[in-house]
Legacy VTK file of the C-alpha trace (Angstrom):
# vtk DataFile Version 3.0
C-alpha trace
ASCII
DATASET POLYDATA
POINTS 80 float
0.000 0.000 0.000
1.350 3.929 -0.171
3.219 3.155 -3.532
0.608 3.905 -6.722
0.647 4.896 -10.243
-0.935 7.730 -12.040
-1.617 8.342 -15.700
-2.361 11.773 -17.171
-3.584 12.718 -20.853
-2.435 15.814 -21.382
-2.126 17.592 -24.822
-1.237 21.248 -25.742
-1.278 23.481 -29.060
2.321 21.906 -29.624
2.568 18.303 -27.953
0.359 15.237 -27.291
0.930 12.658 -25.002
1.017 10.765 -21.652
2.598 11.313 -18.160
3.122 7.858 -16.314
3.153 9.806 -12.473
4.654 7.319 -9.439
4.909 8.644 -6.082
6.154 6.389 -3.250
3.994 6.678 -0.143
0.799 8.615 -1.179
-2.946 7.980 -1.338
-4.162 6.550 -3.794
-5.809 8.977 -6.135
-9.030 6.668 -7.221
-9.704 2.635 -5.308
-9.075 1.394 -8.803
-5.613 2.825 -9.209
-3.327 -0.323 -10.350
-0.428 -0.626 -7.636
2.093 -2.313 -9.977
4.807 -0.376 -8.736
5.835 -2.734 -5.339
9.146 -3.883 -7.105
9.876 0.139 -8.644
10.235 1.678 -4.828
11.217 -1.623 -2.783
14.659 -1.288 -1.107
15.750 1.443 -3.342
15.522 5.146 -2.005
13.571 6.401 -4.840
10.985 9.155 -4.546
9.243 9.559 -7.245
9.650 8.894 -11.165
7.922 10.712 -14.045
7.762 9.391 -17.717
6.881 11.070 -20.444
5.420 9.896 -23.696
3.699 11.618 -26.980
4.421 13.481 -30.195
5.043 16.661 -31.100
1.911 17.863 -33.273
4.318 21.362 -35.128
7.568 19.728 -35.737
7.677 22.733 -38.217
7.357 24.972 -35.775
9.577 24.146 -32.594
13.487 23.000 -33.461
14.336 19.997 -31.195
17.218 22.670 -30.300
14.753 24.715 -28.697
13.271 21.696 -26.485
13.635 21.412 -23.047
13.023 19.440 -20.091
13.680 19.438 -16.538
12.938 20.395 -12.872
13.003 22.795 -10.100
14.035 22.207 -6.647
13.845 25.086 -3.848
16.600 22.907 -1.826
19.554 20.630 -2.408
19.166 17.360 -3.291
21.589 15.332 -1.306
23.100 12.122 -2.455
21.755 11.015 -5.147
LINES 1 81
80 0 1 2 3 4 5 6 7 8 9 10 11 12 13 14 15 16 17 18 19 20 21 22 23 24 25 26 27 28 29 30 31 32 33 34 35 36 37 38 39 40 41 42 43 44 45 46 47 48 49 50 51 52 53 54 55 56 57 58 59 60 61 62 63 64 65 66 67 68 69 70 71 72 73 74 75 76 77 78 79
């Protein structure tokens, strides 16, 4: 228990796709979220893990030079 997964449809003016979302030690978000993430979080000191997957609908329009991706922290991370 505590260790679910979340999917999210998302899709913008420029991109289309799907964010797989695993948290360790949360709620479960619905009572028929799938917990197939036991072996993902067991023994390791993982947090969290976010996956990305879609298209780009203006490849005309962005250069992959001008992609990005990333996050923001508002304190150190430690060991990693």
């Amino acid at each position: 228990e505590g260790k679910k997964s979340l999917v999210i449809d998302f899709e913008t003016e420029y991109f289309v796709g799907t964010l797989l979302l695993r948290i360790r030690d949360i709620p479960s978000p619905t009572k028929t979220t799938n917990n197939n993430n036991k072996n993902y979080f067991d023994g390791k000191k993982r947090r969290f893990q976010g996956v990305v997957k879609g298209r780009f609908l203006k490849i005309d329009k962005i250069p992959m030079s001008s992609c990005v991706t990333g996050q923001a922290f508002d304190r150190k991370g430690g060991k990693l």
